[in-house]
C-alpha positions as CSV (number, residue, x, y, z in Angstrom):
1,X,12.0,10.5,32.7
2,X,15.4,9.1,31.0
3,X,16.7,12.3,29.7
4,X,20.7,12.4,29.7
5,X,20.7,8.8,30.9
6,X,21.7,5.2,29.8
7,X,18.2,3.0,29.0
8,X,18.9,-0.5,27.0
9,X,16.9,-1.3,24.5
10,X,15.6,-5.4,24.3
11,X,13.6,-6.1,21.0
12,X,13.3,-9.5,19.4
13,X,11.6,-8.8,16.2
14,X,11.0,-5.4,13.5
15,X,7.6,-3.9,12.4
16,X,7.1,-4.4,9.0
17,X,9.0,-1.1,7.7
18,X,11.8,-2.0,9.6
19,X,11.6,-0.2,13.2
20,X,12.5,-2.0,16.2
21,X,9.4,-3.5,18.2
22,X,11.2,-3.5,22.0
23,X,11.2,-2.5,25.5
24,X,12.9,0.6,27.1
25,X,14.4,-0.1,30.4
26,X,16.2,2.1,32.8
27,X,17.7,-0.1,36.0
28,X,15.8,-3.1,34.7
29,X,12.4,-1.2,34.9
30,X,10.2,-0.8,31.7
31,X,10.0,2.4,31.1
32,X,7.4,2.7,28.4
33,X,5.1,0.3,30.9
34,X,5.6,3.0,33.3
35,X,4.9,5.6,31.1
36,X,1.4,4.2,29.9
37,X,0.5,3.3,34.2
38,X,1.2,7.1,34.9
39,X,-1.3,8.2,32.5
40,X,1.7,9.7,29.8
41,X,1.1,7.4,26.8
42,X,-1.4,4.7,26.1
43,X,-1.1,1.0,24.2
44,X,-2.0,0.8,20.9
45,X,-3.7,-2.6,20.4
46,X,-3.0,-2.6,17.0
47,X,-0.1,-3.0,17.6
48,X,-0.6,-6.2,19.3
49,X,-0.6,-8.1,22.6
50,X,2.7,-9.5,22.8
51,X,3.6,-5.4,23.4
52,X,2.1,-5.3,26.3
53,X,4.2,-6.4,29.6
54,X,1.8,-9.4,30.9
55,X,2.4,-8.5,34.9
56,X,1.0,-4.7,34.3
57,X,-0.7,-4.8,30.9
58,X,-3.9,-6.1,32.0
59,X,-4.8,-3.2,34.3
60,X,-3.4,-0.7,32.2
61,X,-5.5,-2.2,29.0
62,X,-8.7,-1.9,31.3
63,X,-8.2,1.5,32.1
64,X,-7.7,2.3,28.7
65,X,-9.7,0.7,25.8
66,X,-9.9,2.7,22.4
């Protein structure tokens, strides 16, 4: 999906070891988001809510409760 491309990276805040807690994007689209609406990953909602992109999160945490 963004093999051998540019993506930026926007993050505001680290997990507590350290990693970076952010979006993917690829000409302004998230592509993580993207990912999870085509079936290819899935939100963890351990994680918390604030991960989840608020315009296409709702559907996409219907579709997939765990």
């Amino acid at each position: 999906m963004v093999a051998g491309q540019q993506v930026t990276v926007e993050y505001q805040k680290r997990d507590r070891y350290g990693r970076i807690v952010g979006k993917v994007l690829l000409d302004g689209i998230d592509v993580c988001l993207e990912q999870v609406k085509a079936g290819f990953a899935w939100h963890y909602t351990k994680v918390g809510a604030d991960a989840i992109v608020r315009d296409g999160g709702r559907s996409t945490r219907r579709q997939h409760q765990f």
